[in-house]
C-alpha positions in Angstrom: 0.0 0.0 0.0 2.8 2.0 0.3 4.1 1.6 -2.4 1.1 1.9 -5.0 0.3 5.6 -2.5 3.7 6.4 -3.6 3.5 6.2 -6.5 -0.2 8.0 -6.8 1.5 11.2 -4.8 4.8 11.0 -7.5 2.2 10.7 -10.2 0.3 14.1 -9.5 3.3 15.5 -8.4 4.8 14.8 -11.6 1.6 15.8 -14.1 1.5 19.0 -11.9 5.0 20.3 -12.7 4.2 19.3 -16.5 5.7 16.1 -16.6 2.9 13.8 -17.8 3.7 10.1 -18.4 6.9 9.9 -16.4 5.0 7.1 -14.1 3.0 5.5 -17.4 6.7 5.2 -18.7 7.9 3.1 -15.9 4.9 1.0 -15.6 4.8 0.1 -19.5 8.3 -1.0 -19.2 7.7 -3.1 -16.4 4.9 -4.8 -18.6 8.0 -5.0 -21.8 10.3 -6.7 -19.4 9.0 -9.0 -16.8 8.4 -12.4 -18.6 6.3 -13.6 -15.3 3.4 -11.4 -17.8 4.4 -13.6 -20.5 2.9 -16.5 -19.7 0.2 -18.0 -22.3 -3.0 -19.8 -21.0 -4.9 -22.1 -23.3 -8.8 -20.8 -23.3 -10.2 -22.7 -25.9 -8.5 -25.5 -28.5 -6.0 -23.8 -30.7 -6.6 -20.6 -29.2 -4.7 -18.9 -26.5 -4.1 -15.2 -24.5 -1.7 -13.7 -23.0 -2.4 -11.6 -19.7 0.3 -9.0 -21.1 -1.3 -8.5 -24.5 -4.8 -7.5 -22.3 -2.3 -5.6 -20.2 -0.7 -3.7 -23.2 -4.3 -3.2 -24.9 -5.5 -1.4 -21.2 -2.4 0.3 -20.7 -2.5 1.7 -24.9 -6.2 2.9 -24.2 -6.0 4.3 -20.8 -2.1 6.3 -21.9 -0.2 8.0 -24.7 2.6 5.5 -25.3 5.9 6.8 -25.2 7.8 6.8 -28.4 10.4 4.7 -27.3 8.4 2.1 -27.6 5.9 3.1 -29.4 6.7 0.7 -32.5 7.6 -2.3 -30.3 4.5 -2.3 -28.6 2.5 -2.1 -32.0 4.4 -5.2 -33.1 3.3 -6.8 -29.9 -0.4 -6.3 -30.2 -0.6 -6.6 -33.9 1.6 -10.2 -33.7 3.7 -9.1 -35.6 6.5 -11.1 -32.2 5.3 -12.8 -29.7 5.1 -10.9 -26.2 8.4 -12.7 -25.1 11.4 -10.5 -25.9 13.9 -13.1 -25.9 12.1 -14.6 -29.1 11.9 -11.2 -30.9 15.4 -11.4 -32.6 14.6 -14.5 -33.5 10.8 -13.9 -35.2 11.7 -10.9 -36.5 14.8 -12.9 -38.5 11.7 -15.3 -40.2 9.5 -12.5 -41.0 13.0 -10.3 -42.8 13.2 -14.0 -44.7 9.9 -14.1 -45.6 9.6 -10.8 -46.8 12.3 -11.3 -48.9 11.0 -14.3 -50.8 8.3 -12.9 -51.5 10.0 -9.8 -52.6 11.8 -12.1 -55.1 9.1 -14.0 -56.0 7.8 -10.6 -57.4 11.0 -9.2 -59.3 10.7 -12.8 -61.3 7.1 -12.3 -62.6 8.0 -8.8 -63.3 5.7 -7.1 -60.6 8.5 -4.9 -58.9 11.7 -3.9 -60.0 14.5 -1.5 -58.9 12.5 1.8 -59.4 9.0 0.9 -57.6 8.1 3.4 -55.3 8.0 1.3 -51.5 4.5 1.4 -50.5 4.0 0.0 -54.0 6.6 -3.3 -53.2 4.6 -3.3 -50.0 1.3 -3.3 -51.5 2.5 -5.9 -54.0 3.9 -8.0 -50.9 0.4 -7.6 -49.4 -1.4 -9.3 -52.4 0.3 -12.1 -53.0 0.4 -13.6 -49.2 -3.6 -12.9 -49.3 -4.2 -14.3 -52.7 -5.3 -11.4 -53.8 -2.4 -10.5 -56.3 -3.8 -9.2 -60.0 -3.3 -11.2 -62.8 -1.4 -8.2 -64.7 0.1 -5.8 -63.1 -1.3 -2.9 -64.8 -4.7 -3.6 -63.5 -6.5 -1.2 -61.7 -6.3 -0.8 -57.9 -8.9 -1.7 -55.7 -10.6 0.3 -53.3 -9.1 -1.7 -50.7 -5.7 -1.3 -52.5 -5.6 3.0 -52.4 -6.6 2.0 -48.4 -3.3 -0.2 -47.9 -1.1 2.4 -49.8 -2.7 5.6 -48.1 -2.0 4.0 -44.4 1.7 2.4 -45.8 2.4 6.2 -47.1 2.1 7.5 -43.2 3.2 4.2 -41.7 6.6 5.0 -44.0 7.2 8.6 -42.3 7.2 7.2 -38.5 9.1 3.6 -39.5 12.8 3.7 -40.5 13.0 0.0 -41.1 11.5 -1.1 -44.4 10.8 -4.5 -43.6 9.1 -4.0 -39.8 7.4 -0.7 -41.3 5.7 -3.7 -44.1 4.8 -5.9 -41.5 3.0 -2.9 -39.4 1.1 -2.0 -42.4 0.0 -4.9 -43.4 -0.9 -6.4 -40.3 -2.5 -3.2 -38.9 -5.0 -3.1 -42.5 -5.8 -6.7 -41.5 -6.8 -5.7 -38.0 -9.1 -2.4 -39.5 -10.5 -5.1 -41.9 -11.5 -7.3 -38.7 -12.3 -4.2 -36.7 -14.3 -2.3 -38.7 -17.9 -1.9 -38.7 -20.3 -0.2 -40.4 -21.7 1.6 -36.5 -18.9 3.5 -37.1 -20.2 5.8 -39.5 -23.4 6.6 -37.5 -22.3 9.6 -35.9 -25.0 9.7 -33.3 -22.9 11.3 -30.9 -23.1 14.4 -32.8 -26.6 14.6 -32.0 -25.8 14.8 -28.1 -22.6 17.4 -29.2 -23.9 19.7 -30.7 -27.5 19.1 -32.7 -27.4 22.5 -34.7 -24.4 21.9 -36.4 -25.7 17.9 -37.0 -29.1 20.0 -38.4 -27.2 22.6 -40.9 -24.9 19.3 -42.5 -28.6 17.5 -43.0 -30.1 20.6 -44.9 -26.8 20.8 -47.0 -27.5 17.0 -47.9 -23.9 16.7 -46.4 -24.6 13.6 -44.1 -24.0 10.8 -46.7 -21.4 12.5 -48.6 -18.7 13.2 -45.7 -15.6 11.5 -45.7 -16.7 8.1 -44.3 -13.8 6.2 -45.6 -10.5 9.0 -45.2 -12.1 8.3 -41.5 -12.5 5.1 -40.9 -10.9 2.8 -43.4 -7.9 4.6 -43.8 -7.8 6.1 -40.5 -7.8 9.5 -41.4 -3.9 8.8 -43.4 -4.8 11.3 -46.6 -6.4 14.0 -45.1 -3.1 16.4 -44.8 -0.7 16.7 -47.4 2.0 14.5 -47.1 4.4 16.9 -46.1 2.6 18.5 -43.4 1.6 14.6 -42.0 1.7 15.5 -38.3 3.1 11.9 -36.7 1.5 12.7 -33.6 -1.8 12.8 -34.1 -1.8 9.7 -36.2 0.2 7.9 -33.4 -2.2 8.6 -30.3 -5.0 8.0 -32.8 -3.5 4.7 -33.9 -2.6 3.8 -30.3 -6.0 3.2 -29.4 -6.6 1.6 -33.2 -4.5 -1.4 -32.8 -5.1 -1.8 -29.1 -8.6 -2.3 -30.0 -11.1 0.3 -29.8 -12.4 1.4 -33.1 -14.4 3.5 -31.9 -12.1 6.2 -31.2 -12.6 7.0 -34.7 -16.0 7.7 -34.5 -14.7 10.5 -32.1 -12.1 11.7 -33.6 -14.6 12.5 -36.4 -16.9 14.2 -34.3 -14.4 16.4 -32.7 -13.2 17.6 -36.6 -16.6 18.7 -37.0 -17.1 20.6 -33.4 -13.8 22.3 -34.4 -14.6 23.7 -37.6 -18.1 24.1 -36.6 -17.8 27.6 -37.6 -16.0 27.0 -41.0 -18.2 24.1 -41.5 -21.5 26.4 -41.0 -20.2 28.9 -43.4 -20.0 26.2 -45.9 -23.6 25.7 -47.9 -22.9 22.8 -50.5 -22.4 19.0 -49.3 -19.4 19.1 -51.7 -18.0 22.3 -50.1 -18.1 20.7 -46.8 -16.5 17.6 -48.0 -13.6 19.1 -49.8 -12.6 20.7 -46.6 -13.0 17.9 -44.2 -10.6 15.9 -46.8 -8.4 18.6 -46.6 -8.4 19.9 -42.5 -5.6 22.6 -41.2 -2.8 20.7 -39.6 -2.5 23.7 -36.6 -5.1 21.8 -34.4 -4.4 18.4 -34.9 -3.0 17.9 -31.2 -6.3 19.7 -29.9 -8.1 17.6 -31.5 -6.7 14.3 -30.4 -6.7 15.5 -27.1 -10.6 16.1 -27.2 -11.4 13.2 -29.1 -10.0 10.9 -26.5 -12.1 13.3 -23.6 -15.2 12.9 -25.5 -14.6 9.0 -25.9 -13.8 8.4 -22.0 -17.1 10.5 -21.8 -19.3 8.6 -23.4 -17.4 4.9 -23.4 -16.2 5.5 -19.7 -12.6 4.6 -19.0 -11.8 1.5 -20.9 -10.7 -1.8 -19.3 -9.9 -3.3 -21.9 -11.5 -2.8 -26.1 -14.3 -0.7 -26.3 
C-alpha cells in the first residue's frame, strides 16, 4: 500500500509540474520486461491469450505510449513477435526471410523492380500472401488497394525499417478489416454534441457525402498533405486503433466537426463541406486528439480493456 500511495503522490506530483507520463513510462516497461506477464494460458482448443497482450491493450487505451516504444508495442499487439522478448530477434529474422521471398518471388514475374516506389513493393507483398495479387500488373487498384497504400504512405514517415514498417502495415490493415464496422459511420454522438451543427450538415444533404472512408478505413492517413503529416496525431489515434477500440474513430470524427463548426457552417454545399473535411488545417491536430479521446472516456467511460 505504500508503495502503490507512492506512486499516486509522484504521479500528480509529476503531471502538476508538467511532466505527464513519467510514471506511465515506468509501468509500461515493467509490462516489456517482466516475462512472469508472459505466460500464455490455453482458453479454448487452438486458441490462447496472453495476460500482457490485455495488459498492453489497457495500458494503450487508458495512456499516450511513449515513443520509445511506441513501434515495439505495435508489433506486440498486432503479432507481428510474440510478447516474449527473448524470441523477438529471432521472429523478426523469419519475418526479414519471408519478406524477402516474396519480394523475389515478385522481381521474377516482373511485378516490382528497382525503381517501384515502396508502398507500392509493399502493397505488392500484401497481395500475394492474401491471394489477392492481380493477374497483370497494370490492373487497376482496388478500393481496398488505395486504403493499404494511403495507411503504408504515413506508416513510412514514423518507420525507418522497411521490412518491420511492411509488416506494421499490413498487419495493422488486416486488423481495420476485422475491426471495422459499419456503426462507425453513424455519428450519433453528434446529436448529443452539438444538434445545430448535425441540423445545418442534413439541410446541406452533407450527411452521406462526408468522408466516411479517409475516416474510418484509412484512419484519417490522406487527409493532410504529405508533407505536413503530423506523426502525432496519427500515433495517439493509432494507439488506441491497434489496441482495439475502433471507436475512437468515430470521435475523432466528431471532434473535426465541433472544431470547424464555424467553418463548416459557413459552408452551404455538401461538396464544399467535404472538400474541406478531406483537406483539415494541420495547426489543431494535437487539440483535436486531445478532445477526441475526452469525449470517448465520456461517453465509453474509461476502458478496461477494447471498447
Amino acid at each position: 500500500m505504500a508503495d502503490d500511495s507512492q506512486r499516486n503522490f509522484r504521479s500528480v506530483y509529476y503531471e502538476k509540474v508538467g511532466f505527464r507520463g513519467v510514471e506511465e513510462k515506468k509501468s509500461l516497461e515493467i509490462l516489456l520486461k517482466d516475462d512472469r506477464y508472459f505466460k500464455f494460458t490455453l482458453i479454448f482448443k487452438n486458441f490462447y491469450v496472453s495476460t500482457d497482450i490485455e495488459k498492453l491493450c489497457t495500458f494503450s487505451q487508458r495512456f499516450p505510449l511513449p515513443s520509445m516504444y511506441r513501434i515495439l508495442v505495435w508489433k506486440v499487439l498486432l503479432g507481428i513477435i510474440p510478447p516474449h522478448h527473448e524470441s523477438h530477434a529471432l521472429v523478426m529474422k523469419y519475418r526479414k526471410e519471408q519478406y524477402w521471398d516474396v519480394h523475389h518471388a515478385l522481381r521474377v514475374i516482373r511485378f516490382i523492380n528497382d525503381s517501384t516506389p515502396q508502398v507500392d513493393v509493399f502493397l505488392r507483398i500484401h497481395q500475394l500472401e492474401s491471394g489477392k495479387l492481380p493477374r497483370n500488373s497494370a490492373f487497376p487498384l482496388e478500393p481496398e488497394d488505395e486504403v493499404f497504400l494511403a495507411i503504408a504512405k504515413a506508416m513510412e514517415e514514423m518507420v525507418e525499417d522497411p521490412i518491420e514498417c511492411y509488416w506494421l502495415v499490413s498487419c495493422f490493415v488486416n486488423h481495420l478489416n476485422s475491426k471495422h464496422k459499419d456503426s462507425l459511420q453513424q455519428l450519433q454522438y453528434l446529436n448529443i454534441e452539438d444538434n445545430k451543427l448535425l441540423m445545418h450538415l442534413k439541410a446541406c444533404a452533407a450527411m452521406s457525402k462526408l468522408p466516411y472512408d479517409l475516416w474510418f478505413k484509412k484512419c484519417f492517413a490522406g487527409c493532410l498533405p504529405e508533407s505536413m503529416i503530423p506523426f502525432n496525431f496519427f500515433c495517439r489515434v493509432w494507439d488506441k486503433v491497434i489496441s482495439g477500440s475502433c471507436k475512437i474513430l468515430v470521435f475523432v470524427a466528431v471532434e473535426i466537426l465541433l472544431t470547424f463548426k464555424m467553418k463548416i457552417i459557413a459552408l452551404n454545399t455538401a461538396e464544399k463541406i467535404t472538400q474541406f473535411l478531406e483537406n483539415i488545417p494541420q495547426d489543431n491536430t494535437d487539440a483535436i486528439v486531445s478532445k477526441a479521446v475526452d469525449l470517448w472516456r465520456t461517453h465509453c467511460g474509461t476502458p478496461a480493456h477494447s471498447v
